[in-house]
C-alpha positions in Angstrom: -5.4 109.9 -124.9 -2.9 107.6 -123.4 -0.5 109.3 -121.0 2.0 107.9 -118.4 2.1 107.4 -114.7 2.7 111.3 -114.6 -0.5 111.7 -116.5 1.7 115.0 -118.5 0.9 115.0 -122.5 4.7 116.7 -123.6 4.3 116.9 -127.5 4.0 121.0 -127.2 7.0 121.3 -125.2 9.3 124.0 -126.1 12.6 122.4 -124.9 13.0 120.2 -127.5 11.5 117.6 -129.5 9.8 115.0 -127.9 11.7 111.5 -127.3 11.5 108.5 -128.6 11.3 105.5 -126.5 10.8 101.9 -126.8 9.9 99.5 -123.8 9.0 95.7 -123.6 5.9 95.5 -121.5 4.6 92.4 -119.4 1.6 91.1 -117.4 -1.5 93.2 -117.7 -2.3 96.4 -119.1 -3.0 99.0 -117.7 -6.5 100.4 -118.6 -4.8 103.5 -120.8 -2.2 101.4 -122.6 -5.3 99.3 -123.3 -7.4 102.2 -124.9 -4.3 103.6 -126.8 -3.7 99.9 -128.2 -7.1 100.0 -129.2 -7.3 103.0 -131.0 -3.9 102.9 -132.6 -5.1 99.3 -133.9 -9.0 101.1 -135.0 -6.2 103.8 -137.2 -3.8 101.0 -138.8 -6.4 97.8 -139.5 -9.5 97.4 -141.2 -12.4 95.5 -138.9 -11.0 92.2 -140.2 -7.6 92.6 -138.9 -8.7 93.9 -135.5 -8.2 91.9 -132.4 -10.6 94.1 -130.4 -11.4 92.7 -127.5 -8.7 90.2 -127.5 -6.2 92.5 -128.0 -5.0 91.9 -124.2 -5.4 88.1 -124.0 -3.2 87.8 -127.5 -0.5 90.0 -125.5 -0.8 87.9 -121.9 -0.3 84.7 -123.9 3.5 83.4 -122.6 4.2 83.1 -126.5 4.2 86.7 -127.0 5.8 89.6 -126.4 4.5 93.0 -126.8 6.9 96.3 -127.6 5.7 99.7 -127.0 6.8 103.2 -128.8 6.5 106.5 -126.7 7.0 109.7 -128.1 7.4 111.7 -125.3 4.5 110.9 -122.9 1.9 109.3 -125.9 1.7 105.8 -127.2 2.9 106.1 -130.8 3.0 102.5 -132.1 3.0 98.8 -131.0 4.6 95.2 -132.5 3.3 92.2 -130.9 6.1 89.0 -131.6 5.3 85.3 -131.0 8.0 83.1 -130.4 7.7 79.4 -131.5 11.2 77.3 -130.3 13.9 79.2 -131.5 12.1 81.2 -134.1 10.1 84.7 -134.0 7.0 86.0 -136.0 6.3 89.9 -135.7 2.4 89.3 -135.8 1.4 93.1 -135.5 2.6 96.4 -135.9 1.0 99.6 -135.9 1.7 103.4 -135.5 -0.9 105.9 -134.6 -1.9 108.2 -137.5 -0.2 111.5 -136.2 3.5 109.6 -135.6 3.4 108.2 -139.0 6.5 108.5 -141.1 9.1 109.5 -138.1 11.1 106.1 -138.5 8.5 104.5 -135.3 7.9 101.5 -137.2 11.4 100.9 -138.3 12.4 101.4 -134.7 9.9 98.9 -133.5 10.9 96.6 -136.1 14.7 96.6 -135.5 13.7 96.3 -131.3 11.8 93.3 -132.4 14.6 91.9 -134.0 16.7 92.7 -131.2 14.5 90.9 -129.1 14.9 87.8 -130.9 
């Protein structure tokens, strides 16, 4: 289970649903961002479609950007984006099979976009 810094896991909180939020991440990965992109990618590809192992390399490559959605403390979904001159290709994007159809995707679609 990926968790942040604070290591606290809020989806059963009682004082309101849990947030949405969307951050741009750079450099290396932290080992539990790693294993969340990892098994958020094992839920929304088949083998085929799978970077596995070069998940992290096809993030660190200065072409790319990578997008992350929390819902509350939990990695929910990812979009990777290359940029070629002035031009932008969303070349993944996946949401974890317990955030599915909550709007994450759209929202890490349009913060691609944005990020254009």
């Amino acid at each position: 289970e990926y968790r942040l810094s604070n290591g606290i896991e809020v989806l059963g909180q009682t004082e309101g649903p849990p947030k949405l939020s969307i951050q741009s991440v750079t450099g290396r990965l932290e080992r539990g961002q790693l294993r969340a992109l990892h098994a958020i990618e094992q839920e929304a590809f088949p083998p085929c479609e799978r970077l596995g192992l070069g998940l992290e390399n096809h993030v660190l490559l200065r072409t790319n950007s990578l997008l992350i959605a929390e819902v509350g403390h939990s990695m929910a979904g990812y979009l990777i984006v290359s940029h070629f001159a002035n031009q932008g290709l969303i070349t993944k994007l996946a949401v974890g099979a317990r955030f599915r159809r909550q709007g994450i995707g759209s929202a890490l679609l349009q913060s691609g976009i944005d990020a254009l």
